[in-house]
N, CA, C and O of each residue as an XYZ file, in Angstrom:
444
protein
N     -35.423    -26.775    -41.680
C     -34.747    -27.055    -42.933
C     -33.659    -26.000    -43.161
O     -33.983    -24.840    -43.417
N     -32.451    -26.353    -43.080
C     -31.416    -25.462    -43.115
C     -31.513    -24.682    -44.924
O     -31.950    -25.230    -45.936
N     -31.152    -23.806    -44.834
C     -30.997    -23.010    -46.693
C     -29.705    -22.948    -46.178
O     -29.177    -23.092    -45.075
N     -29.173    -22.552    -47.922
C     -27.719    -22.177    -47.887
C     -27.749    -21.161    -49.328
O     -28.247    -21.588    -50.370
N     -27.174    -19.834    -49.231
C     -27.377    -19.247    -50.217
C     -25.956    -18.719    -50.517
O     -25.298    -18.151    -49.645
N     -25.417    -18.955    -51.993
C     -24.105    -18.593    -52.610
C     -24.398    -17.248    -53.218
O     -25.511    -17.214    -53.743
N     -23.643    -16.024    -53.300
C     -23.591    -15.443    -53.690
C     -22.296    -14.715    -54.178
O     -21.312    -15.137    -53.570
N     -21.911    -13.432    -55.394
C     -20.119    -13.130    -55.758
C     -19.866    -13.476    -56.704
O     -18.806    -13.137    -57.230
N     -20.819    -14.362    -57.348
C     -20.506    -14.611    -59.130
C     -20.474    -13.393    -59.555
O     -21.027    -12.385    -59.115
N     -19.624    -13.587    -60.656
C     -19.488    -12.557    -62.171
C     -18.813    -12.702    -63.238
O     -18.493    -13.791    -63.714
N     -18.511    -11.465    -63.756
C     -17.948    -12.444    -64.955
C     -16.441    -11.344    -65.314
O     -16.438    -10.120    -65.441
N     -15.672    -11.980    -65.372
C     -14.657    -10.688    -64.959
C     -13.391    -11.602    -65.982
O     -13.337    -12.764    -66.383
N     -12.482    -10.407    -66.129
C     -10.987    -11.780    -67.100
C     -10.103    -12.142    -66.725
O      -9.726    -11.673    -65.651
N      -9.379    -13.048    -67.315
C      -8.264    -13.698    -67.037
C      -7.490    -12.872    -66.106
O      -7.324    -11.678    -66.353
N      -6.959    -13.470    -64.957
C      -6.170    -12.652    -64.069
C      -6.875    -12.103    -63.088
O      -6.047    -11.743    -62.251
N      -8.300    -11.752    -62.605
C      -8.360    -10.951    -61.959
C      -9.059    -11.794    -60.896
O      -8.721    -12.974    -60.806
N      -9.941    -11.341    -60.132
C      -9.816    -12.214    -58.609
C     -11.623    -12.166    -58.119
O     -12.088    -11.062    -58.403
N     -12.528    -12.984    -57.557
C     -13.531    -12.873    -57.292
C     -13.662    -13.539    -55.942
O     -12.906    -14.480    -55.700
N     -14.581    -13.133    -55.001
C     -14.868    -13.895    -53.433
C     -16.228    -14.192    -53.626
O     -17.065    -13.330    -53.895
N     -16.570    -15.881    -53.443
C     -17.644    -16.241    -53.141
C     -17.937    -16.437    -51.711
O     -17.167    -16.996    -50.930
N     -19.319    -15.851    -51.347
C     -19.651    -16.003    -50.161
C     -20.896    -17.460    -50.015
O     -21.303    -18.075    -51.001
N     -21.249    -17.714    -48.802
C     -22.151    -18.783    -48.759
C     -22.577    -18.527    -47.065
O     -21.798    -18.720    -46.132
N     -23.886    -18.086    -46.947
C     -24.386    -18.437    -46.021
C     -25.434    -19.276    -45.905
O     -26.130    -19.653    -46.848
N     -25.578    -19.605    -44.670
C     -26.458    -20.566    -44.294
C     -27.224    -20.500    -43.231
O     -26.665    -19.952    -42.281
N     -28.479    -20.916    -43.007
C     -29.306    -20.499    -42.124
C     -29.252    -21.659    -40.548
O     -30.184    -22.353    -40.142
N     -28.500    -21.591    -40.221
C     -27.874    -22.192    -38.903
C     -27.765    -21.373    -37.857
O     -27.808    -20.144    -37.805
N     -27.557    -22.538    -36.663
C     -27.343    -21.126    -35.932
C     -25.194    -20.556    -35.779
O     -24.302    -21.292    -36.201
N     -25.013    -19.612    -35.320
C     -24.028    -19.202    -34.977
C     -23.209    -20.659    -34.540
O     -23.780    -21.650    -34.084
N     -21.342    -20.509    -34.860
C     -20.336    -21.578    -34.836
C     -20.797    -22.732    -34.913
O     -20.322    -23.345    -33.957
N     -21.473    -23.414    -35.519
C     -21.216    -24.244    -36.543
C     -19.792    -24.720    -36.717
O     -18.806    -23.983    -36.689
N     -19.785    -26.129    -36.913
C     -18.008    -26.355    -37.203
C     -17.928    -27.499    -37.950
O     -16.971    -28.224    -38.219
N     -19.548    -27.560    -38.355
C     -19.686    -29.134    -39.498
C     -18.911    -28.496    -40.986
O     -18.982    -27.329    -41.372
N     -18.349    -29.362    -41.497
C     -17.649    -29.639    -42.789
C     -18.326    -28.749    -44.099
O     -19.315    -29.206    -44.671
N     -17.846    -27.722    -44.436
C     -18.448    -26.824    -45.394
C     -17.495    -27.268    -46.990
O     -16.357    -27.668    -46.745
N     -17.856    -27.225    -48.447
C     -17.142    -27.430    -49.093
C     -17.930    -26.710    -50.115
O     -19.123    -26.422    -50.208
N     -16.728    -26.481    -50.969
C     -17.300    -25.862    -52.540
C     -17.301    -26.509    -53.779
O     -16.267    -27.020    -54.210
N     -18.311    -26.539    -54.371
C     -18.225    -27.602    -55.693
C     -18.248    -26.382    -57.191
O     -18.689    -25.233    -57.188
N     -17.832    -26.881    -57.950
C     -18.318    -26.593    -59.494
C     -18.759    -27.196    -60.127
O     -18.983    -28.355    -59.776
N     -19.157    -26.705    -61.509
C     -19.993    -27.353    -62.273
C     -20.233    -27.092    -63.712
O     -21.275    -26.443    -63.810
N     -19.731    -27.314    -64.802
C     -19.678    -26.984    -66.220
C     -20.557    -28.309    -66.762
O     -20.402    -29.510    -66.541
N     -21.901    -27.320    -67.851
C     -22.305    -28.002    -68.556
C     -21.777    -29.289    -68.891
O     -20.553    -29.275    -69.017
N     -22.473    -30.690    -69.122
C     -22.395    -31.711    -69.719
C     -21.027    -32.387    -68.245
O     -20.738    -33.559    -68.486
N     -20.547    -32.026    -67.407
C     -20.164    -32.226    -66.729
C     -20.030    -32.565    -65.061
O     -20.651    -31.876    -64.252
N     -19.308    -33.499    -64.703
C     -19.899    -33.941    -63.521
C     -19.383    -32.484    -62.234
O     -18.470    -31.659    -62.235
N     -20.505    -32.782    -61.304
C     -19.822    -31.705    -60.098
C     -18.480    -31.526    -59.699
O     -18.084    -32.674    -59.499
N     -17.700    -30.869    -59.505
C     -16.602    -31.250    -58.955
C     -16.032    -30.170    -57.991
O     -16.201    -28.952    -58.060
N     -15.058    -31.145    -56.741
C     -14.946    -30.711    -55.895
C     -14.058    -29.855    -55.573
O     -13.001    -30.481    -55.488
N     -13.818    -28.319    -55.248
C     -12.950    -27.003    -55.319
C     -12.520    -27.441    -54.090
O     -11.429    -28.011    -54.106
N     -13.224    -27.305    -52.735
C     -12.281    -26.379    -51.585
C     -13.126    -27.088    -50.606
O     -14.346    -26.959    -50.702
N     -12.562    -27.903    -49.572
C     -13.149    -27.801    -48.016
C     -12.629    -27.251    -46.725
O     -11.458    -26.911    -46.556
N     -13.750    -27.176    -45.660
C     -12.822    -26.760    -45.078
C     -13.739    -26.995    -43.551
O     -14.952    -26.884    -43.730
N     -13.404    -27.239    -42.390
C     -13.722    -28.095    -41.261
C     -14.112    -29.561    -41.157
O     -13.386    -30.359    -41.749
N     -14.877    -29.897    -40.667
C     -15.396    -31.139    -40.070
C     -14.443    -31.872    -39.729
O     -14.506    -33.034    -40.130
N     -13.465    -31.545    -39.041
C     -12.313    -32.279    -38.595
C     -11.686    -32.944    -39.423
O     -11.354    -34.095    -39.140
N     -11.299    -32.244    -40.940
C     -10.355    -32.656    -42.034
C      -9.644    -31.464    -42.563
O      -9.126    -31.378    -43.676
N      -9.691    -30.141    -41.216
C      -8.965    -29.507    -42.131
C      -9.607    -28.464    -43.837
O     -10.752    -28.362    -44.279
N      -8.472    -27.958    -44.296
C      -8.751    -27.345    -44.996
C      -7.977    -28.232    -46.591
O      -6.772    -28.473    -46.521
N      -8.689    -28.619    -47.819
C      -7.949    -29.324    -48.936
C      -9.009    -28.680    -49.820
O     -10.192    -28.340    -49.816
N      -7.203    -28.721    -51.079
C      -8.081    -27.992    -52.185
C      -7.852    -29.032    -53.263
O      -7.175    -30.057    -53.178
N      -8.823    -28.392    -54.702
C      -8.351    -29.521    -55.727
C      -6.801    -28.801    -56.230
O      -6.443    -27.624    -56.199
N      -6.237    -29.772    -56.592
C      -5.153    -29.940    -57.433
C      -5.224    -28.137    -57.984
O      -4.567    -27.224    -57.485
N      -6.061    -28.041    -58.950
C      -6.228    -27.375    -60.188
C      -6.694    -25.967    -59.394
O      -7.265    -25.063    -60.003
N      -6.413    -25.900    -58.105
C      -7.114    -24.230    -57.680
C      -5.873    -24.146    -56.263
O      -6.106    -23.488    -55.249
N      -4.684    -24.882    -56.459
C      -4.359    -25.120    -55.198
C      -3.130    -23.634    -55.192
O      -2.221    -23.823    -56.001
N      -3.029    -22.354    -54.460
C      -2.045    -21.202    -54.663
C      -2.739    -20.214    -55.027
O      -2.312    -19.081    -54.800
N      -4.284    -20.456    -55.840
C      -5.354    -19.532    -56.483
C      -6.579    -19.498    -55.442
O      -7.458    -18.638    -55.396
N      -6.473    -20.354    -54.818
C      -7.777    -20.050    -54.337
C      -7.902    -19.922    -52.680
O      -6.908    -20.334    -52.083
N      -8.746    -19.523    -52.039
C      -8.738    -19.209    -50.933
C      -9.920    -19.700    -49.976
O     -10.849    -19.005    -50.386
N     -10.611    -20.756    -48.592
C     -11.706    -21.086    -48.723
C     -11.594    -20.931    -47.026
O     -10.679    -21.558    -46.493
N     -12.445    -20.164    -46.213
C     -12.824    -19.601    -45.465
C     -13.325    -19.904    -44.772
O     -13.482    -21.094    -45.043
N     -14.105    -19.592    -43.346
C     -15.350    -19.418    -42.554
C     -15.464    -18.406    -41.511
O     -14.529    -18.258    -40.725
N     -16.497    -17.709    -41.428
C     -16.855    -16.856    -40.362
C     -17.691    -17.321    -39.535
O     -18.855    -16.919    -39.524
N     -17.305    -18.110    -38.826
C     -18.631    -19.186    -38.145
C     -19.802    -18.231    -37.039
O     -20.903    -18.653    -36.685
N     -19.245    -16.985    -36.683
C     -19.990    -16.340    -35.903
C     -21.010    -15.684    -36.762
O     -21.982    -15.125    -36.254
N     -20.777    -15.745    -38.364
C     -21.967    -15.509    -39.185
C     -22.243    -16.131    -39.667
O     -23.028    -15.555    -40.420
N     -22.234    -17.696    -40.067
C     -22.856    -18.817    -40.351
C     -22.192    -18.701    -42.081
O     -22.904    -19.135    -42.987
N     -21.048    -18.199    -42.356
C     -20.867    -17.776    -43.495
C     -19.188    -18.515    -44.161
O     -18.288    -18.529    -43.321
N     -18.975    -18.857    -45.021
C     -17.977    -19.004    -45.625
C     -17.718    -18.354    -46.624
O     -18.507    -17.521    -47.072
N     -16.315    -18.671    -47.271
C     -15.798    -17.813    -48.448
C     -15.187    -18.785    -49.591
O     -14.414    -19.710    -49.341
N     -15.521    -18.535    -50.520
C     -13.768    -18.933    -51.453
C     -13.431    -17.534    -51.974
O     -14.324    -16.773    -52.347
N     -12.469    -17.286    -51.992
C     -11.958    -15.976    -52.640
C     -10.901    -16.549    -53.772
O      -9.803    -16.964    -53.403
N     -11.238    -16.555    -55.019
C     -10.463    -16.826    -56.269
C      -9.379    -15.991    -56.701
O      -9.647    -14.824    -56.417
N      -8.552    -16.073    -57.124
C      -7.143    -15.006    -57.428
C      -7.151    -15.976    -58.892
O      -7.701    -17.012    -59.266
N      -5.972    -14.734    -59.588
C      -5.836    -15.371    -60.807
C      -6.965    -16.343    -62.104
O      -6.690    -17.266    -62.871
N      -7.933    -15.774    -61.905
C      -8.751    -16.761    -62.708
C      -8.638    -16.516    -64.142
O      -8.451    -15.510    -64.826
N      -8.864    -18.133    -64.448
C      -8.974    -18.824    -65.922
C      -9.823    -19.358    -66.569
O     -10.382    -20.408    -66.250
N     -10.088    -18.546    -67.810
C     -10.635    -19.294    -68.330
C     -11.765    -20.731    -67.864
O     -12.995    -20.777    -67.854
N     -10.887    -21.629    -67.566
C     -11.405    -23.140    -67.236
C     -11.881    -22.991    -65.853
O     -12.305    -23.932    -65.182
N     -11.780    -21.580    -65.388
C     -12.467    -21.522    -64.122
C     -14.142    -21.327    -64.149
O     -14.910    -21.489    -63.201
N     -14.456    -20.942    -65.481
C     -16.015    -20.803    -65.752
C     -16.492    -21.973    -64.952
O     -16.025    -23.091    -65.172
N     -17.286    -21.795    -64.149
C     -18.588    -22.665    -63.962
C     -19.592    -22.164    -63.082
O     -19.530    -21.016    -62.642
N     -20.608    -23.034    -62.770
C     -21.804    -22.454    -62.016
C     -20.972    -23.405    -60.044
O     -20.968    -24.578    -59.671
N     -20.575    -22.434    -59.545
C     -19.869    -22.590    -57.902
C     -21.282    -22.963    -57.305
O     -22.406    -22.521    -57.541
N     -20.931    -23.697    -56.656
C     -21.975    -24.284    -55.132
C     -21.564    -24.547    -54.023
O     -20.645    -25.357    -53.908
N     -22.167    -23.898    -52.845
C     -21.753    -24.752    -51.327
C     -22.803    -25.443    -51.138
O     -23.970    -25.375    -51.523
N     -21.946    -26.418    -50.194
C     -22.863    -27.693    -49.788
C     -22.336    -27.808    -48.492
O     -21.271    -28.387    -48.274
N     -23.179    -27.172    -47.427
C     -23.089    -27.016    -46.015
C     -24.195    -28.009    -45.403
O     -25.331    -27.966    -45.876
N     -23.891    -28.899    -44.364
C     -25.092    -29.481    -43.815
C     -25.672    -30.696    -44.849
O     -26.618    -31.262    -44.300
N     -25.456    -31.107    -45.827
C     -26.464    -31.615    -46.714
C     -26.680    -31.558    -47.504
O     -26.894    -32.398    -48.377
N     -26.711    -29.962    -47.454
C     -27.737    -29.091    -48.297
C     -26.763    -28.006    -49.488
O     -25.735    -27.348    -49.328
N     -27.541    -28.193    -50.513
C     -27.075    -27.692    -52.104
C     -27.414    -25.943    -51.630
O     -28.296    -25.588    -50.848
N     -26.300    -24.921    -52.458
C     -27.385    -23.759    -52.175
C     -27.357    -23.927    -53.985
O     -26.787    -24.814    -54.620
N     -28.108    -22.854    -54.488
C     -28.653    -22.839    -56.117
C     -27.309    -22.503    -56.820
O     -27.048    -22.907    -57.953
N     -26.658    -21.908    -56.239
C     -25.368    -21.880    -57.155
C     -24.661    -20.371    -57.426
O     -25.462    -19.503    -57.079
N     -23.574    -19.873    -57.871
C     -23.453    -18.811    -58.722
C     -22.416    -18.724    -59.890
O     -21.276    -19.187    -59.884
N     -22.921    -18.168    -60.704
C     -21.904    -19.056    -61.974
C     -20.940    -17.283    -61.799
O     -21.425    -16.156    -61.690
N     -19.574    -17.697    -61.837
C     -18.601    -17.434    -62.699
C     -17.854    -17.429    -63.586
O     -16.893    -18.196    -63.528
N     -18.033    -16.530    -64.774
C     -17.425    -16.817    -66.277
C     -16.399    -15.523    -66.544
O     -16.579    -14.309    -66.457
N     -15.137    -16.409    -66.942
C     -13.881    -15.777    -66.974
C     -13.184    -15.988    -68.547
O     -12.651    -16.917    -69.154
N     -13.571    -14.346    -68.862
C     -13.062    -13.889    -70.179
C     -11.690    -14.358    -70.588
O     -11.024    -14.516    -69.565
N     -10.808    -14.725    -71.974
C      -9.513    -14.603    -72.122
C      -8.902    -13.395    -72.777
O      -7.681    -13.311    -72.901
C-alpha cells in the first residue's frame, strides 16, 4: 500500500513564499503522474499543479508565474514551492501520487 505524506504548511503573509514537499513510499524514479490539489472549507478540491505521467507539467490559471511544482524522483519526492502568496491561497494542500490522498497540509496566508 503506497503512503504519501505532505509536509511545509504554515502560515506566513501576503507576499512571502512557502515549499511543499510530498513524499511517497515507492520505490526510487517513479515517473507516474504526481499532482497537487487544494481545498477550502465548504468547497470542492481543486486542482493546483501537475507534473509527469506523460502530460508534462500544467498549472491552474490562478497559481500560474507563483507557483513552482517539482520532482526528485531519486527520492520518491515532489515539490510545489509557492512565491507571492495570497490571501485566497489559504487552504488545506494535498498530493495525490499513485491513487493515493496524503492527509494534507494547510497553508494560511495573512493580509
Amino acid at each position: 500500500q503506497v503512503q504519501v505524506v505532505e509536509s511545509g504548511g504554515g502560515v506566513v503573509q501576503a507576499g512571502e513564499s512557502l515549499k511543499l514537499s510530498c513524499v511517497a513510499s515507492i520505490a526510487p524514479f517513479d515517473i507516474s503522474a504526481i499532482a497537487w490539489y487544494r481545498q477550502t472549507p465548504g468547497k470542492e478540491r481543486e486542482l493546483v499543479a501537475t507534473i509527469g505521467g506523460g502530460a508534462g507539467i500544467r498549472y491552474a490559471d490562478s497559481v500560474k508565474g507563483r507557483f513552482t511544482i517539482s520532482r526528485e524522483n531519486v527520492k520518491s519526492t515532489a515539490y510545489l514551492r509557492m512565491t507571492n502568496l495570497q490571501p485566497d491561497d489559504t487552504a488545506v494542500y494535498y498530493c495525490h501520487w499513485r491513487g493515493v490522498w496524503g492527509q494534507g497540509t494547510q497553508v494560511t496566508v495573512s493580509s
